[in-house]
N, C-alpha and C positions, 0 to 999 in steps of 0.2 A: 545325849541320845545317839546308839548307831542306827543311822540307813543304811539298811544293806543291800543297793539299787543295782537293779538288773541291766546288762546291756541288752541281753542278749539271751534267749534260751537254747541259741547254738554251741555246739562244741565241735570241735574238728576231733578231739580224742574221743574214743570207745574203750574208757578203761573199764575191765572186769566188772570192779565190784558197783558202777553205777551206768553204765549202758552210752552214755554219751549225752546226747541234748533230751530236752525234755520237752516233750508234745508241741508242736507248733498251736495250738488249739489252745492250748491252759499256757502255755510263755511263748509268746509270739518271738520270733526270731528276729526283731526290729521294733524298734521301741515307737508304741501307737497311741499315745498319750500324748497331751503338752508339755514338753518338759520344766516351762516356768509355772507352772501347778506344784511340781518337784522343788523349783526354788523357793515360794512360796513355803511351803511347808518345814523346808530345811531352816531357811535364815530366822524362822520365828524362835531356833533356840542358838545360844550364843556359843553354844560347844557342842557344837553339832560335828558327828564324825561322817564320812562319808564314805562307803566301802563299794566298791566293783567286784560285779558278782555275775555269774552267770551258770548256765554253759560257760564258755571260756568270752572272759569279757573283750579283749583286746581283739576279739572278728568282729567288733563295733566300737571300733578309737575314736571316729569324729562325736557319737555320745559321749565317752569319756572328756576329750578334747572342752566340749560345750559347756559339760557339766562344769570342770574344773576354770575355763574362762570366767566364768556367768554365774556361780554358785557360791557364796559366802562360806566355809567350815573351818572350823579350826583345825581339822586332821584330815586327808584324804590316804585312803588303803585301796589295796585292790589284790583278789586272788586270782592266782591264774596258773596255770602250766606253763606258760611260758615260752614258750614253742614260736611265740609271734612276738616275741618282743622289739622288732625293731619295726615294727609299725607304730607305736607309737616314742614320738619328737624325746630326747633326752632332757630337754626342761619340763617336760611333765613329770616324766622319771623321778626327777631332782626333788619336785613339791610332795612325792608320797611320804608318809611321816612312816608305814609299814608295806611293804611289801612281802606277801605270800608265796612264794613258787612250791610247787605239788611236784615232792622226789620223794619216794619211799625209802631211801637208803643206799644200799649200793647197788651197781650197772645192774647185774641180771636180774637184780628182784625187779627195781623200776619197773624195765622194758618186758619184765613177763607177765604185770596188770595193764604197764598204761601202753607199750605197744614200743615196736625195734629202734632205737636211737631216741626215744624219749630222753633218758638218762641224759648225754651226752647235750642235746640241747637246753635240758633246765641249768646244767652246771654253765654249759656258756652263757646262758644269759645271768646267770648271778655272778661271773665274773663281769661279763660286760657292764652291769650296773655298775659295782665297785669301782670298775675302770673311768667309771663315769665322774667318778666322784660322791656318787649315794653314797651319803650316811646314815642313814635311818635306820629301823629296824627289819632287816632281812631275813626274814624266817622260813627253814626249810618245813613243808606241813607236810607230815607222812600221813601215808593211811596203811595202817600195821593190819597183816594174815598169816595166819597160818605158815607161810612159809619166811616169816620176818624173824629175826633173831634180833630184839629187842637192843640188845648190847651192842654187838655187832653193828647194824644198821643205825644209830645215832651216830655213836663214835662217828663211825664214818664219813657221817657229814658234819659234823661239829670238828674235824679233821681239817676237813676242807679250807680252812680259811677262810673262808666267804660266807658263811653266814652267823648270822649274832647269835640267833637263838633257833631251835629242833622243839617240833611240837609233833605229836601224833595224833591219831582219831583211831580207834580199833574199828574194823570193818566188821560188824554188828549188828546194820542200821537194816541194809535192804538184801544182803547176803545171803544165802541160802545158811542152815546150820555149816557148822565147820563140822570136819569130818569127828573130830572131839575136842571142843572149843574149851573142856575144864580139862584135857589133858597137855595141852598147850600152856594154860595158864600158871601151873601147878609145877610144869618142870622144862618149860622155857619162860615165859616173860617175867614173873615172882622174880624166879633167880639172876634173871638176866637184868630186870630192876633194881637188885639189891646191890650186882657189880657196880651199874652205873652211880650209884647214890655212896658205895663208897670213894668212887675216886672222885663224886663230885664233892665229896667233903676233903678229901684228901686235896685236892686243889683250893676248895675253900679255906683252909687253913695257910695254905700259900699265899690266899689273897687273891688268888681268882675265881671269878663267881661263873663257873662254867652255864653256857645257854641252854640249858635243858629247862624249855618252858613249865612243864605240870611241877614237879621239882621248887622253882621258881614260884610262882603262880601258888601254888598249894601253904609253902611258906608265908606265903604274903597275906593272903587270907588268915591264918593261922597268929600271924602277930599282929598284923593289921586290921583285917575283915575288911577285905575290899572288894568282894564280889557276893551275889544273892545266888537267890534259885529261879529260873536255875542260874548254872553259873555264865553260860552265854552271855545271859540276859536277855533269849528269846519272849519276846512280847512283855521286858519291866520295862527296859531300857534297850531293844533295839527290835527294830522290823525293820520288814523286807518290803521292797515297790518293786513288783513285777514289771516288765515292759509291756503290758495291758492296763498299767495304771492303779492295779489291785493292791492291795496295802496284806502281806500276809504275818503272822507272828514268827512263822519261821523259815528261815530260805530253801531248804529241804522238803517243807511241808506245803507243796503249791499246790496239791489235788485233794489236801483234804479239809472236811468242813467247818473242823475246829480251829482252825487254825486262819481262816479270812476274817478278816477286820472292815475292810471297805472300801474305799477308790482315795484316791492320793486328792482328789480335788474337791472331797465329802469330807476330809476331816481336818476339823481347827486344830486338831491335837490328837495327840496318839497317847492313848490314856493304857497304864500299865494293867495287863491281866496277869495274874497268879494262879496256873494250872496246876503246879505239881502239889501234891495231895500226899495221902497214903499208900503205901508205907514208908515212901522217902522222911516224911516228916518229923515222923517219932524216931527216925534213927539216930543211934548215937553219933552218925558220921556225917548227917547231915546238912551242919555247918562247915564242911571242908566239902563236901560231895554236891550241894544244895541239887541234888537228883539229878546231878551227870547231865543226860539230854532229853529237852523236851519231846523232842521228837520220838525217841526209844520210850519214853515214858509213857508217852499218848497212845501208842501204836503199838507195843511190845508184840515186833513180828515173830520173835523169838522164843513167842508163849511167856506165863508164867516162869516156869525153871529157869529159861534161857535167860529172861531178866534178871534172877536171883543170880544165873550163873555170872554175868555180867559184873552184878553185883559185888561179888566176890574176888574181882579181877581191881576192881574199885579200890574197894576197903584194900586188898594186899599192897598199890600203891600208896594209899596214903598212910597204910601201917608203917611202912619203909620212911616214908617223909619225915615221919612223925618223930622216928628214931632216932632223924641225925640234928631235929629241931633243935634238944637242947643247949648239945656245942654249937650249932647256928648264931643261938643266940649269946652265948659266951664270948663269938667272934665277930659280932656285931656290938656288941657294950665295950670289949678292947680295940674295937675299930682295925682290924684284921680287915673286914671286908663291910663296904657301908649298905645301908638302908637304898641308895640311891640304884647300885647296882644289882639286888635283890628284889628290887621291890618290880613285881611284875605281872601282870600287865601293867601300864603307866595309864591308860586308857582301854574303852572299849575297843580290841583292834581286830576283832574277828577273831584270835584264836581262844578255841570252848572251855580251855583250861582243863579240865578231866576227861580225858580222853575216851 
């Protein structure tokens, strides 16, 4: 199971597409709960993953610090901007098995959602880990718009050196429409996916299994079937504990009323719910897709169409994926490139897989 536990509903950023912290009222900005109510609840499962979530978790490290003294898990994660990395001690650094930092791609795009010199400080602290000696899994998490060049802005940071694997999320969730969100998809991201998926087989073929998570992740389900619906695993296999102590199924979904379970100190167990329904269900693409995200599903701020158009953004990635399966698997049976370095997620680590 993941927890995806809150430090904190504060954030020092105010990036565009999400406003910054989240109501002091519904995620108190200090964690007002007992936190062995939390251990309690975690150490009852044996592979328990533990994820740092907030607002930006690292403006409450002595929580983090606690948790990971005093809390039994087999995996500890945490996402963040990064921006405050050197508040928290380099041997905690050391114990995360994933590490998340939030870069949308290159310098100008970053700093023209999350704000001037972001960029510049998430790339230093993912050098600074490295330097640390972290090995783990360092993933740059984009949040792709309208003015992201799909191609372009990977690369980019799969360039960089420093980090293992490039995951995205399309800014979809709480955004205003895009100016033409199926004109964007149709003759930038399609295309700009098709580049990446050939040079990721074109280096597959060499024997390197380049870090383009969905890519990854999509394959893996595909030969393996390692993830549900959704593919999160919002509320099968992973909830959120508010810093009020609230148990909610999805960490995005603190305000709404589908989505509360109960208090971290009321339940012996967090028993799985299955929301996603129809249409996702009957789709032919819905064991690689298992309905994207619960939260756009529940909520489709985007109306009807806007979900279809979404949709349509979906199915063209894993049309692509699908393409280069077959030599995948030619080069996986000649052992070209293994099962071990493809095989991804290795765990629940927070990243959604379909973006």
């Amino acid at each position: 199971m993941l927890y995806i536990v809150f430090t904190t509903g504060q954030c020092n950023l105010a990036c565009k597409y999400c406003g910054g912290s989240f109501r002091e009222d519904r995620v108190p900005w200090r964690v007002s709960y007992d936190p062995l109510k939390l251990k309690r609840l975690v150490e009852k499962d044996p592979h328990a993953v533990v994820a740092f979530y907030g607002g930006e978790p690292l403006l409450n490290p002595d929580f983090i610090r606690w948790v990971m003294d005093n809390v039994k898990a087999e995996h500890f994660v945490i996402q963040t901007n990064g921006t405050l990395y050197r508040s928290l001690e380099p041997r905690y650094w050391l114990r995360f098995s994933t590490v998340l930092l939030s870069v949308d791609g290159r310098e100008e795009l970053t700093d023209k959602y999350r704000g001037r010199g972001v960029y510049r400080r998430v790339m230093e602290a993912a050098r600074y880990l490295r330097e640390l000696g972290f090995r783990g899994d360092l993933v740059a998490r984009m949040t792709v718009t309208e003015d992201t060049d799909i191609y372009l802005d990977v690369m980019h940071l799969l360039s960089s050196g420093v980090f293992t694997n490039v995951h995205w999320q399309l800014d979809v969730i709480w955004s205003d429409r895009w100016r033409s969100f199926p004109e964007w998809r149709d003759r930038s991201y399609i295309p700009g996916l098709r580049r990446l998926a050939e040079l990721w087989l074109k280096s597959a073929e060499e024997g390197t299994v380049l870090g383009i998570a969905p890519f990854k992740a999509i394959l893996s389900q595909y030969f393996w079937g390692i993830y549900g619906s959704p593919p999160c695993g919002a509320g099968v296999d992973s909830f959120s504990i508010l810093t009020n102590g609230e148990v909610v199924l999805c960490p995005i979904a603190v305000y709404e009323s589908w989505s509360r379970v109960g208090r971290v100190d009321e339940l012996p167990a967090l028993a799985p719910r299955h929301l996603v329904g129809e249409p996702c269900t009957s789709c032919s693409y819905y064991h690689l897709c298992g309905g994207r995200c619960l939260y756009a599903y529940m909520e489709r701020l985007w109306g009807e169409e806007g979900f279809r158009e979404v949709c349509l953004a979906t199915k063209g990635l894993i049309e692509i994926v699908l393409g280069v399966a077959p030599r995948v698997r030619e080069l996986l049976e000649k052992g070209v490139i293994s099962k071990e370095k493809l095989y991804y997620p290795p765990f629940n680590n927070t990243v959604e897989v379909i973006p």
